[in-house]
C-alpha positions in Angstrom: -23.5 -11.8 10.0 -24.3 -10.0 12.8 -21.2 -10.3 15.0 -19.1 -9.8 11.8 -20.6 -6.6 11.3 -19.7 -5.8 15.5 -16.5 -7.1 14.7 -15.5 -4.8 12.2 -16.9 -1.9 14.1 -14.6 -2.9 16.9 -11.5 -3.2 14.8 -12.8 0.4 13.2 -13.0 1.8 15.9 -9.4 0.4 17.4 -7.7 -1.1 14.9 -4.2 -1.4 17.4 -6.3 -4.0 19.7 -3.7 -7.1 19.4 -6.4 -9.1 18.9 -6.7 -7.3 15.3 -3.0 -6.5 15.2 -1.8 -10.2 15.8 -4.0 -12.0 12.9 -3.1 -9.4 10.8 0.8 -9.2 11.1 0.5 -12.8 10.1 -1.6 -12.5 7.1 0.5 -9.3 6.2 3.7 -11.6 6.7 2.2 -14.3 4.5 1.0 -11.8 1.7 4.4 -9.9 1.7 6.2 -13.6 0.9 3.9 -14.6 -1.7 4.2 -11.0 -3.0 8.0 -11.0 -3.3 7.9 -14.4 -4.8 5.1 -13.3 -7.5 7.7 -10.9 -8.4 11.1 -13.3 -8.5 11.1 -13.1 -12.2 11.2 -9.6 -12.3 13.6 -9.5 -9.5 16.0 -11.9 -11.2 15.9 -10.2 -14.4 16.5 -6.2 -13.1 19.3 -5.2 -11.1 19.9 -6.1 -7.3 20.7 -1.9 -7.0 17.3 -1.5 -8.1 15.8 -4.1 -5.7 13.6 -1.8 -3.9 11.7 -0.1 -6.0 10.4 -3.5 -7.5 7.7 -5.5 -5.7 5.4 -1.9 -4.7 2.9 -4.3 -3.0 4.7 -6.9 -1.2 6.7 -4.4 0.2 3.9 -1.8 1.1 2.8 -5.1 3.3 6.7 -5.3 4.5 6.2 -1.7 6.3 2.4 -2.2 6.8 3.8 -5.9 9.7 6.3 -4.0 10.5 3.9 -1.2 12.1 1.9 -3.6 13.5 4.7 -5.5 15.1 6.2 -1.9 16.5 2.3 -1.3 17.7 2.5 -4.9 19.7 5.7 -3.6 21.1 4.2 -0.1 22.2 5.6 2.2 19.4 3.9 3.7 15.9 6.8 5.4 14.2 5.8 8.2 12.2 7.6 7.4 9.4 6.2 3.6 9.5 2.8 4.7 9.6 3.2 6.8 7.1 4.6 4.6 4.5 2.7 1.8 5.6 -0.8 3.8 5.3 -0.1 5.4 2.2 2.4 2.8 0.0 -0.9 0.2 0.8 -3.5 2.7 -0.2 -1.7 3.8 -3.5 -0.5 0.3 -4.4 -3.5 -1.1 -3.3 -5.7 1.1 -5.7 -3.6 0.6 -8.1 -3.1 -2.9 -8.3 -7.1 -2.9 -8.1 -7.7 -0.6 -11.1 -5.1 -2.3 -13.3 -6.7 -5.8 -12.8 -10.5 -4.6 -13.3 -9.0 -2.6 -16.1 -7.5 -5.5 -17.9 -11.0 -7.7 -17.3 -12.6 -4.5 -19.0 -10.8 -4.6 -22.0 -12.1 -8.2 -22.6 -9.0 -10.1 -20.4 -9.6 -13.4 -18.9 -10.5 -13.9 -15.3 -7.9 -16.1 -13.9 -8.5 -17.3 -10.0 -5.4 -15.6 -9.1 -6.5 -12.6 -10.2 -9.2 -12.6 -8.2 -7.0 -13.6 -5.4 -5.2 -10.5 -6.4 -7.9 -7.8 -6.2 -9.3 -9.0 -3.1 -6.0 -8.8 -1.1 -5.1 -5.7 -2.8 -8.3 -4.2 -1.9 -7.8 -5.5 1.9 -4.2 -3.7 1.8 -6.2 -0.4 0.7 -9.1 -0.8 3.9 -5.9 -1.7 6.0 -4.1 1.7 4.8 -6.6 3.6 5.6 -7.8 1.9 8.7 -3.9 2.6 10.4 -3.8 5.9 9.0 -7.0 7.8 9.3 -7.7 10.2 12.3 -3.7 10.7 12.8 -2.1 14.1 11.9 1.4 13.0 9.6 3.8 15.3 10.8 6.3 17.4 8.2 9.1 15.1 7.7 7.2 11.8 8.0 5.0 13.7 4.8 7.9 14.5 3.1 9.9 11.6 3.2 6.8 9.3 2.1 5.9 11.6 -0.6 9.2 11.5 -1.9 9.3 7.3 -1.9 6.1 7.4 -3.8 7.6 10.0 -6.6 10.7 8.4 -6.9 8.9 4.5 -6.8 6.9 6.3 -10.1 10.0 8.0 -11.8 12.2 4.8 -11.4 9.1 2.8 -12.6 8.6 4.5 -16.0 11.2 6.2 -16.8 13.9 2.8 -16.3 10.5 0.3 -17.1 11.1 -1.3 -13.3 6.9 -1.3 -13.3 5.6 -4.1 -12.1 4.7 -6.7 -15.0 1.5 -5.8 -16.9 -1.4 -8.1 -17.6 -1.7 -6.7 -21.4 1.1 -4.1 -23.0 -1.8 -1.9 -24.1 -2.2 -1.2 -20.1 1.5 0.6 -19.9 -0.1 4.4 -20.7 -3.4 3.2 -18.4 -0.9 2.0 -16.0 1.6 5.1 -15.7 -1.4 7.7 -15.5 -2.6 5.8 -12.4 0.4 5.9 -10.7 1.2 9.2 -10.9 -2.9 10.1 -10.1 -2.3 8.2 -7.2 0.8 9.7 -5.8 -0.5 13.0 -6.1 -4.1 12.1 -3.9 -1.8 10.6 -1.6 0.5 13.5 -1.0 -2.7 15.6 -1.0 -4.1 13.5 1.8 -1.0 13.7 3.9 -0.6 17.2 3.5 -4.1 17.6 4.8 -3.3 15.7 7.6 0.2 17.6 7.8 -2.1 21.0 8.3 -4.5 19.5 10.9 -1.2 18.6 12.8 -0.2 21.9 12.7 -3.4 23.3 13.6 -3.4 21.8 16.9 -0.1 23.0 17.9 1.5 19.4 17.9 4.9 21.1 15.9 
């Protein structure tokens, strides 16, 4: 217990070291395929034009390996890290308040699901691990602020949410979505001001 404890200290302290990076990038991979194929039905039955704004998780983990294969490589895009951090963190939440919401309201607990609020909760603790202590500069904010309001105004206004464990979750659902974008943009933009605060624009 005690060298998983250093360990995590380590990888909190440096989370680009490739010996976390590497592991990770693989898991990510693995996650994003099972993700996208979790969602094939959904997929088969909406649209190709409307593709992207389908599978929120799987392809939060998309940007998430494809930061951590630009940090193996020597480079953290902006724009990567931004959508990576926060797309993880708000889809992550989500996906963890939807299923503990669903058990709540007297749901069964289904393996998967449990499968499913573990990894979503590691996708949170990886958003936030890549993405605290930087400074998100303006158009890196504003671009991944504006993914995340249209992802929610394509997602319940045109029904392309993902699929729900109960119907009775759709209001519960939509209210934590757009909750979640907002704290998100909030925590950018406070990042955004201590960027500007140390004279880095």
């Amino acid at each position: 217990m005690g060298q998983l404890i250093k360990l995590w200290r380590q990888f909190w302290a440096n989370p680009w070291q490739a010996r976390f990076t590497v592991p990770l990038l693989v898991i990510n991979i693995a996650g994003s395929l099972y993700g996208f194929y979790w969602y094939h039905q959904q997929l088969a039955a909406t649209p190709p034009v409307f593709w992207p704004v389908v599978p929120d998780s799987p392809l939060a983990t998309t940007f998430l390996s494809l930061l951590l294969l630009a940090g193996l490589l020597g480079s953290r895009p902006a724009i990567l890290r931004a959508l990576a951090g926060v797309a993880c963190i708000k889809y992550g939440l989500w996906a963890v308040y939807i299923i503990s919401q669903y058990w709540y309201i007297g749901g069964s607990v289904e393996p998967e699901q449990i499968m499913l609020w573990v990894s979503h909760l590691g996708m949170v603790l990886q958003g936030w691990a890549y993405l605290r202590g930087w400074s998100a500069p303006r158009a890196a904010m504003l671009l991944t602020v504006g993914w995340l309001v249209l992802n929610d105004l394509m997602d319940y206004t045109l029904n392309l949410h993902p699929y729900l464990f109960a119907e009775s979750q759709l209001a519960v659902a939509e209210t934590a979505a757009v909750v979640l974008t907002l704290l998100c943009a909030l925590l950018l933009l406070i990042q955004h001001i201590n960027f500007k605060r140390w004279n880095l624009v």
